[in-house]
C-alpha positions as CSV (number, residue, x, y, z in Angstrom):
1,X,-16.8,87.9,18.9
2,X,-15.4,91.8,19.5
3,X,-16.6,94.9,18.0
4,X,-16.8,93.4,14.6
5,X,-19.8,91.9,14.6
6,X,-21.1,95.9,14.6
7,X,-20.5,96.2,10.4
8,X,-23.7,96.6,9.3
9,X,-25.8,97.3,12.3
10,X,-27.3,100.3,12.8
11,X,-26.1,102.9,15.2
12,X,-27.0,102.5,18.6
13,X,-27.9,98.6,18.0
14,X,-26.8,96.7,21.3
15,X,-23.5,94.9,20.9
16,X,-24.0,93.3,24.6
17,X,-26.4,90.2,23.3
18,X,-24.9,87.3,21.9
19,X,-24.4,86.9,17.7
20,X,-23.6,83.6,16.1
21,X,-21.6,83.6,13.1
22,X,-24.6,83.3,10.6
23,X,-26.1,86.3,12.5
24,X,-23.5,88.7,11.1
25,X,-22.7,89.9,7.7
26,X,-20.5,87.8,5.1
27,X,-17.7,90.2,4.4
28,X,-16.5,89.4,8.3
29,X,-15.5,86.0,7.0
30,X,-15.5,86.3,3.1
31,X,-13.4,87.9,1.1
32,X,-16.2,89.0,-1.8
33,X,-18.5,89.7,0.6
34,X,-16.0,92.1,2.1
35,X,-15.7,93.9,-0.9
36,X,-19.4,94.4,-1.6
37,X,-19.7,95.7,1.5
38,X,-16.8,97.8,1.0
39,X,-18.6,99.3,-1.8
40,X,-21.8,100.2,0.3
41,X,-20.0,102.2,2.4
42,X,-17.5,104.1,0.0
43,X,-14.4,102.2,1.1
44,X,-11.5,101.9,-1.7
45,X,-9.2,100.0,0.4
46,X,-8.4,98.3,3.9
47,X,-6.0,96.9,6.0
48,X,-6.2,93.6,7.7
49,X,-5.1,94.5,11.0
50,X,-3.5,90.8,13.1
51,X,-5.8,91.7,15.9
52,X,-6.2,87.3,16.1
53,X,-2.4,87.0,15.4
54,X,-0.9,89.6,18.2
55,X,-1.8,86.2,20.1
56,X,1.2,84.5,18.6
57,X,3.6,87.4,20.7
58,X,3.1,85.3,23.9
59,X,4.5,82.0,22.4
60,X,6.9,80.7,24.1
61,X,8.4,78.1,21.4
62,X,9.9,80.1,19.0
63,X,9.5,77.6,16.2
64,X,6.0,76.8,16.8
65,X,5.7,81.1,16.4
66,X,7.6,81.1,13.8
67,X,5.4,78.2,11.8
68,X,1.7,79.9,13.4
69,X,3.0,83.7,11.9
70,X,3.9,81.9,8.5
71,X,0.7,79.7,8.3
72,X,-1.4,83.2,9.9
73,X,0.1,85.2,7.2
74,X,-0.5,82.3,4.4
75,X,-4.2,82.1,5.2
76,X,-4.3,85.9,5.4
77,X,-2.6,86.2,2.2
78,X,-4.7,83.7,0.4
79,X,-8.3,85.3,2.1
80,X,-7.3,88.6,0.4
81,X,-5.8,86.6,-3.3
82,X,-9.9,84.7,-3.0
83,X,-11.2,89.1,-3.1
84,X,-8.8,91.4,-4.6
85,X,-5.4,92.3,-2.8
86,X,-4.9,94.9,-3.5
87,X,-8.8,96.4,-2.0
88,X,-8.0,94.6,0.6
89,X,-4.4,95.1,2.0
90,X,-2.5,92.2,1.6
91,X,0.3,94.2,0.7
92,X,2.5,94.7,3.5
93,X,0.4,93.7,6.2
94,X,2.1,90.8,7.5
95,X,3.3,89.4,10.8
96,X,6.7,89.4,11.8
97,X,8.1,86.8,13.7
98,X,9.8,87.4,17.0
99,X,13.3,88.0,15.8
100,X,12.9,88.0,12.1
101,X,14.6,91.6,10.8
């Protein structure tokens, strides 16, 4: 896990110790939950940056890439329809396959 699992810690908690999943806060993985925590801190919107998807760049088989960006920016798609899209920036934050205009 990266610097995510940080939402909701206090500042100057230690990031170096390990965290399972069920150690950190809901809205990493769910969609509601993101909102509510959203709302805690003030936040009208986000963008779901493709950190996990800049990955897919190294492919080497171009349609495997192109099916992993399409099924990536499915699930994303979906994840933000389960919340509210437009809170949580499913407009226009999708991957481009190498090549695709």
């Amino acid at each position: 896990l990266g610097l995510e699992v940080a939402a909701g810690r206090q500042q100057g908690a230690p990031l170096a110790i390990r965290y399972r999943y069920s150690d950190l806060r809901a809205g990493l993985s769910d969609s509601r939950a993101r909102l509510e925590d959203m709302d805690l801190d003030g936040i009208g919107r986000a963008s779901v940056f493709p950190t996990f998807a800049l990955n897919l760049l190294n492919m080497r088989d171009d349609e495997a890439h192109r099916l992993c960006v399409r099924a990536y920016n499915d699930g994303v798609r979906a994840w933000c329809d389960e919340g509210d899209a437009a809170r949580l920036g499913a407009d226009g934050g999708e991957v481009r396959a190498a090549g695709a205009g």
